[in-house]
C-alpha positions as CSV (number, residue, x, y, z in Angstrom):
1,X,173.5,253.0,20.8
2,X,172.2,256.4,20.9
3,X,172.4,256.2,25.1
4,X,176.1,257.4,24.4
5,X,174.8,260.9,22.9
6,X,172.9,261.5,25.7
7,X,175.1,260.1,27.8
8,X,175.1,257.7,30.7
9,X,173.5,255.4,32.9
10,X,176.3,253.6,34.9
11,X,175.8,250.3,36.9
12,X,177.9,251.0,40.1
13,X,179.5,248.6,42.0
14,X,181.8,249.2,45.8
15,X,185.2,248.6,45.8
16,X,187.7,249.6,48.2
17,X,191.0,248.6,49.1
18,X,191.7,247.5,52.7
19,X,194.8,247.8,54.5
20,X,196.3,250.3,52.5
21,X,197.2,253.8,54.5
22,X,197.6,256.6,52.3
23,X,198.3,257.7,48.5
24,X,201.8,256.2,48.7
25,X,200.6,253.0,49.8
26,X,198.2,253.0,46.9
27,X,201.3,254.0,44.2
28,X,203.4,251.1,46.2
29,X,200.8,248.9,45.4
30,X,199.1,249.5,42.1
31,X,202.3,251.1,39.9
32,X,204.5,248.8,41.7
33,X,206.6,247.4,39.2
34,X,206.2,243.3,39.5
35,X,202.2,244.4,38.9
36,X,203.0,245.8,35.6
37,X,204.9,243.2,34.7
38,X,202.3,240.7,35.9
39,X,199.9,242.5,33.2
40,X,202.2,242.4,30.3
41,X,203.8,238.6,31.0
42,X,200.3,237.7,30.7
43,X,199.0,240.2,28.0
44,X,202.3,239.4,26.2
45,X,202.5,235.6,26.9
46,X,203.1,232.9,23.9
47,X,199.8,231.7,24.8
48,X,198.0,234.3,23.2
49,X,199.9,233.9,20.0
50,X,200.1,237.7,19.5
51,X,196.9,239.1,20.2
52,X,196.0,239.6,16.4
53,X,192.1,241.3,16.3
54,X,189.1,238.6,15.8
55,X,191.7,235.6,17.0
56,X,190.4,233.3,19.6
57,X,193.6,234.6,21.4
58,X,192.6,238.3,21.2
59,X,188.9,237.2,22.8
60,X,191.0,235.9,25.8
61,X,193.2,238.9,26.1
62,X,189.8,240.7,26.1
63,X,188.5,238.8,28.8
64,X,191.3,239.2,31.2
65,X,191.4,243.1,30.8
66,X,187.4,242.5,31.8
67,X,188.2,240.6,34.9
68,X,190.6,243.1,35.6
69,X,188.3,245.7,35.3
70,X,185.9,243.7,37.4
71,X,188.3,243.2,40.3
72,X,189.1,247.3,40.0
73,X,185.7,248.0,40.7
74,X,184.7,249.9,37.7
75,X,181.1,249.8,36.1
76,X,179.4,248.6,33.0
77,X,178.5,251.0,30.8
78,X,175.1,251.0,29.7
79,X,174.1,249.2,26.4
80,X,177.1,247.2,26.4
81,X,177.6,243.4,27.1
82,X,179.1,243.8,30.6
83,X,183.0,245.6,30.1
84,X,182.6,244.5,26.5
85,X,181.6,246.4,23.3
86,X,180.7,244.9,20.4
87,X,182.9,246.6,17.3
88,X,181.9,243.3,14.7
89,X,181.2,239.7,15.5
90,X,184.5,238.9,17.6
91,X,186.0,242.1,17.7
92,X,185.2,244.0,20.8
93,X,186.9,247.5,22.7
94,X,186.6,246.2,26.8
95,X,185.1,249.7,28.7
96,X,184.7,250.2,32.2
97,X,183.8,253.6,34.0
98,X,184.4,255.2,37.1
99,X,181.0,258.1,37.6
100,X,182.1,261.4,38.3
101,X,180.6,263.3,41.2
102,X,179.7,266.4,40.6
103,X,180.4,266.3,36.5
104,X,179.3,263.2,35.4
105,X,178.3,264.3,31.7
106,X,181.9,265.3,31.6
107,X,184.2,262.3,30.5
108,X,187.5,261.7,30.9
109,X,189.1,258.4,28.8
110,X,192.1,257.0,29.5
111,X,192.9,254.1,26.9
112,X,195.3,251.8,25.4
113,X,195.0,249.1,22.2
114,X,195.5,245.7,23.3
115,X,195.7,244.1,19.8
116,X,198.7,243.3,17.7
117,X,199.7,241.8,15.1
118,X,199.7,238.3,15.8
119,X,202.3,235.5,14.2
120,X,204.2,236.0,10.8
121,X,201.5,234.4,9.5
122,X,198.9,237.3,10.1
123,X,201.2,240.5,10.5
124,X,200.3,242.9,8.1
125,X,203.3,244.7,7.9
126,X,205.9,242.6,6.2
127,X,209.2,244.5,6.9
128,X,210.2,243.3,10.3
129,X,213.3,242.2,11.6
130,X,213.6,238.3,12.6
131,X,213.7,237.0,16.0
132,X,217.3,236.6,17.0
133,X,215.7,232.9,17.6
134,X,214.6,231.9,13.9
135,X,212.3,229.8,15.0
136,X,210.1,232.9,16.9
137,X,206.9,233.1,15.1
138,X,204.9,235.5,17.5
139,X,205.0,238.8,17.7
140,X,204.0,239.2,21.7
141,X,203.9,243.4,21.4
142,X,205.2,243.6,25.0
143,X,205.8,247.4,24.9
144,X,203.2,247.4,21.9
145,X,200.6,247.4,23.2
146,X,200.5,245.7,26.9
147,X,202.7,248.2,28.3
148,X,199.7,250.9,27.5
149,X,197.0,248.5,28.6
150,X,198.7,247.7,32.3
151,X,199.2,251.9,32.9
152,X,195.3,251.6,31.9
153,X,194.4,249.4,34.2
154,X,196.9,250.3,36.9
155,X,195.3,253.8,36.6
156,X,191.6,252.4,36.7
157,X,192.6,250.7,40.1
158,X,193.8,254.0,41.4
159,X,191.5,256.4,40.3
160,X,188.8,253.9,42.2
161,X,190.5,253.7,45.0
162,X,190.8,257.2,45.7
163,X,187.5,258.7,44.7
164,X,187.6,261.9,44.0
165,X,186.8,262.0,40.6
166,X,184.6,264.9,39.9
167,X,184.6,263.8,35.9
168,X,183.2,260.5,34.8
169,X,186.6,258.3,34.2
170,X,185.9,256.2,31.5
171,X,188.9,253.2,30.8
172,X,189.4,252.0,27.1
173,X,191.5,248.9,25.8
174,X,190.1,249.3,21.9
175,X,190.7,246.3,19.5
176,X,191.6,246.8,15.7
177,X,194.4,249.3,16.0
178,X,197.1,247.8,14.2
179,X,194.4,247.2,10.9
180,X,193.7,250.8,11.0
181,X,192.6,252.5,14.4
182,X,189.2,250.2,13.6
183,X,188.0,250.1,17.7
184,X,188.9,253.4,18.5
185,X,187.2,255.1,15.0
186,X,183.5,252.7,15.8
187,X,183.6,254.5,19.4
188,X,184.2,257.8,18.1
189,X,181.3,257.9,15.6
190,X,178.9,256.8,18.6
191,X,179.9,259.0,21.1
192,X,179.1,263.2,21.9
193,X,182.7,264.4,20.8
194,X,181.3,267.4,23.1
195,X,180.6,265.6,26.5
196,X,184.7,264.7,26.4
197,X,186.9,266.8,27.7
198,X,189.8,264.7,27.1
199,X,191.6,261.4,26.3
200,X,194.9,260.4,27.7
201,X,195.8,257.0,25.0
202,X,198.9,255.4,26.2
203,X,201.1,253.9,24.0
204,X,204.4,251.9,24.0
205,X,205.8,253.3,27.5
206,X,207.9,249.9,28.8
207,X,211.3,250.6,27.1
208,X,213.1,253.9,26.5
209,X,216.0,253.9,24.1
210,X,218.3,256.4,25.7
211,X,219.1,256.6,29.4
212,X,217.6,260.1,29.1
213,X,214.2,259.2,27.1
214,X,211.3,261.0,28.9
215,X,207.4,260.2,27.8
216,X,206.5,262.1,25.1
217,X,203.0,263.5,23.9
218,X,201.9,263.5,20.2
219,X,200.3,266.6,18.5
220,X,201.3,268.3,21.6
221,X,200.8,271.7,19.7
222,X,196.7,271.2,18.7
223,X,195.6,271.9,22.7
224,X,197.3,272.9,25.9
225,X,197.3,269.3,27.1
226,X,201.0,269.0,27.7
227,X,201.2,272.1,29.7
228,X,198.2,271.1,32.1
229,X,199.8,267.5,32.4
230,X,203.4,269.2,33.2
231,X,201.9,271.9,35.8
232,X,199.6,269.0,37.5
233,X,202.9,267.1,37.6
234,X,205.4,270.0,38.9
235,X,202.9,270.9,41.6
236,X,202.2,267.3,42.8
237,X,205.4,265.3,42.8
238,X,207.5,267.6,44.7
239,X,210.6,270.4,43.9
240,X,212.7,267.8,42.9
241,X,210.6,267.0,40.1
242,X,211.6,267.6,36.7
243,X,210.4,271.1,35.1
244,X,208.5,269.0,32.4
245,X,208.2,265.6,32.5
246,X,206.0,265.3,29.6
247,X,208.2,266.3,26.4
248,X,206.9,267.4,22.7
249,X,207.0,264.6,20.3
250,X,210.6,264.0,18.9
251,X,209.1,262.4,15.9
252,X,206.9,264.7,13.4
253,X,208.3,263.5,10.5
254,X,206.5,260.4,11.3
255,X,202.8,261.6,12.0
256,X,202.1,259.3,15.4
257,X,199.3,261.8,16.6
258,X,197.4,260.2,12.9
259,X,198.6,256.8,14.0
260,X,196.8,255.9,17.4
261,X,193.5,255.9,19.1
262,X,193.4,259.4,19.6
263,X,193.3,260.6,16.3
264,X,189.6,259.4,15.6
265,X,188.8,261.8,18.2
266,X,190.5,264.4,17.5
267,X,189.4,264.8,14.3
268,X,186.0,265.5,16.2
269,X,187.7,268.5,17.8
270,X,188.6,265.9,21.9
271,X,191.3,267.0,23.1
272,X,192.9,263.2,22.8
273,X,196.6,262.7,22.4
274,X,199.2,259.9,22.8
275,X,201.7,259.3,25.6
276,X,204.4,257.5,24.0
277,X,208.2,256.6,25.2
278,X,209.2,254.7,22.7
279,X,209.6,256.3,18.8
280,X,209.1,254.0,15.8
281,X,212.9,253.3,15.2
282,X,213.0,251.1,18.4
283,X,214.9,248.3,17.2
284,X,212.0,245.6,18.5
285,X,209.2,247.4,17.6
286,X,206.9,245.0,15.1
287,X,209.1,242.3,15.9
288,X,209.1,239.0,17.5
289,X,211.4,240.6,19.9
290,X,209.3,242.8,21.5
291,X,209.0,240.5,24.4
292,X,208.4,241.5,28.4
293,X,212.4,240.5,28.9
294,X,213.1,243.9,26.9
295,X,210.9,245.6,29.1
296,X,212.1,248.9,31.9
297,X,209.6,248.1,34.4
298,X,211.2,250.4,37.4
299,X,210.9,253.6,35.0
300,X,207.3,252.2,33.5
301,X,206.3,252.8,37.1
302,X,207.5,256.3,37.0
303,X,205.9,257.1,34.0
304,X,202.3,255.9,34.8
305,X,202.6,257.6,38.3
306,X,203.4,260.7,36.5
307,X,200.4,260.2,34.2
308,X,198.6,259.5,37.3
309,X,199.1,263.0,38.8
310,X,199.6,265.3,35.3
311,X,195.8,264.7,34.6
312,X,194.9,265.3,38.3
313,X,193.4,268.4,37.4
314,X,191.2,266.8,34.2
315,X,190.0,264.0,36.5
316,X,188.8,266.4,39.4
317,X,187.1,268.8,37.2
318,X,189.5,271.5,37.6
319,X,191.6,271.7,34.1
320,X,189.4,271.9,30.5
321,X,192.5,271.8,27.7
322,X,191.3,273.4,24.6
323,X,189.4,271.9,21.7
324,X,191.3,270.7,18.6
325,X,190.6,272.2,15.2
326,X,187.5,269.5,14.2
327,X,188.4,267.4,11.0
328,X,191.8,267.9,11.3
């Protein structure tokens, strides 16, 4: 798959969205709370029995992020199997690509894990708390991971929509995270750690523990990421809008910026950090609790919009955050 080193033949397919008038109408539309939900009620349903990685379940959650894609209007990249890239024999990351412009050797990844960790009969992590119904045998990882894969596709939809990307957007749900980051680390070996300029991974954003809880960004100290996504945000939502939106993680002791799909490409020196809301000590997380009922949607939608306009300035070519310290 050398393509990937030299980077990029897209297939490009038109897509526009008629009727809509306006940025506002676009935000109404695409971050509009009953279409997140839609994405994790599906993502998250009992049907998929948890999403576990290689699971005929998993395949299917795969397949709807495609069609998803598809209906977005985002491209194939080249050497994959349609939206689909092959990590081992039923294990695939689902990619789609918006081409930049002006920049389009310049990529810009927005991702999310769609996996879990399936029933009680496949979770690999045996201290969880039971379901308050005994009888619950999935975990459905509403906030982990759907919530990350609707802003991803949510975003997709608007970035297409408007057009204006200067940078080639590139849109990642990776498979394998929960058995150790295994989608995001294959696409990280195969890919020009040079030609990205950044990755936005979005992770557990549906439920905030305190009334007060603002999106936080992991290894927020390794590049100036956080301050470009807060002065994008500041300057674009309005003087009401809070100072900094985007806060440093509250959790070091626990080493999330190791835990997630970035980290594989940080360690190449990306720029690539997680966007969390929700720490580890949320009381559903790796539960069969974590179920879309649990979910904020109305403040999901505020989060996602304010991803939306913090990496306005990566997306059009303007803002290059500083490299991370390779092999980190």
């Amino acid at each position: 798959m050398r393509y990937i080193k030299n980077l990029v033949p897209f297939f490009i397919f038109l897509f526009s969205f008629p009727g809509l008038k306006g940025q506002s109408s676009l935000v109404d539309s695409l971050f509009h709370p009953d279409s997140l939900r839609h994405i994790v009620e599906v993502l998250a349903s009992d049907s998929l029995n948890g999403r576990f990685t290689g699971t005929s379940e998993n395949f299917k959650a795969a397949l709807f992020i495609a069609e998803e894609f598809r209906k977005a209007g985002l491209s194939h990249v080249s050497g994959n199997n349609g939206f689909f890239q092959e990590v081992k024999p039923t294990w695939f990351n689902v990619i789609g690509a918006i081409k930049g412009r002006s920049k389009p050797g310049q990529l810009i990844i927005f991702s999310a894990h769609y996996d879990h960790v399936g029933t009680t009969s496949t979770n690999p992590f045996p201290n969880y708390k039971p379901a308050a119904d005994k009888s619950d045998q999935i975990f459905n990882g509403a906030n982990d991971n759907a919530s990350g894969v609707a802003a991803v596709i949510s975003l997709a939809k608007y970035f297409k929509a408007i057009n204006d990307n200067e940078r080639t957007l590139l849109f990642i749900a990776f498979t394998g995270e929960e058995l150790g980051l295994l989608g995001s680390r294959y696409l990280a070996d195969i890919f020009d750690p040079d030609s990205i300029m950044a990755m936005i991974n979005i992770e557990m954003i549906g439920r905030r523990q305190f009334k007060s809880s603002r999106p936080f960004i992991t290894g927020y100290e390794k590049s100036d990421v956080i301050k470009i996504m807060n002065r994008n945000f500041r300057s674009l939502a309005g003087k009401e809008s809070e100072k900094e939106f985007f806060k440093i993680d509250r959790y070091p002791s626990e080493f999330l910026f190791t835990r997630s799909d970035n980290f594989p490409f940080a360690m190449k020196g990306v720029p690539a950090h997680s966007i969390e809301l929700t720490g580890p000590d949320d009381e559903y997380y790796h539960t069969p609790n974590d179920e879309p009922g649990t979910l904020d949607f109305n403040f999901m939608k505020k989060v996602v919009y304010a991803i939306s306009l913090g990496s306005t300035g990566l997306v059009k070519g303007i803002d290059t955050p500083s490299r991370i310290r390779k092999d980190y």
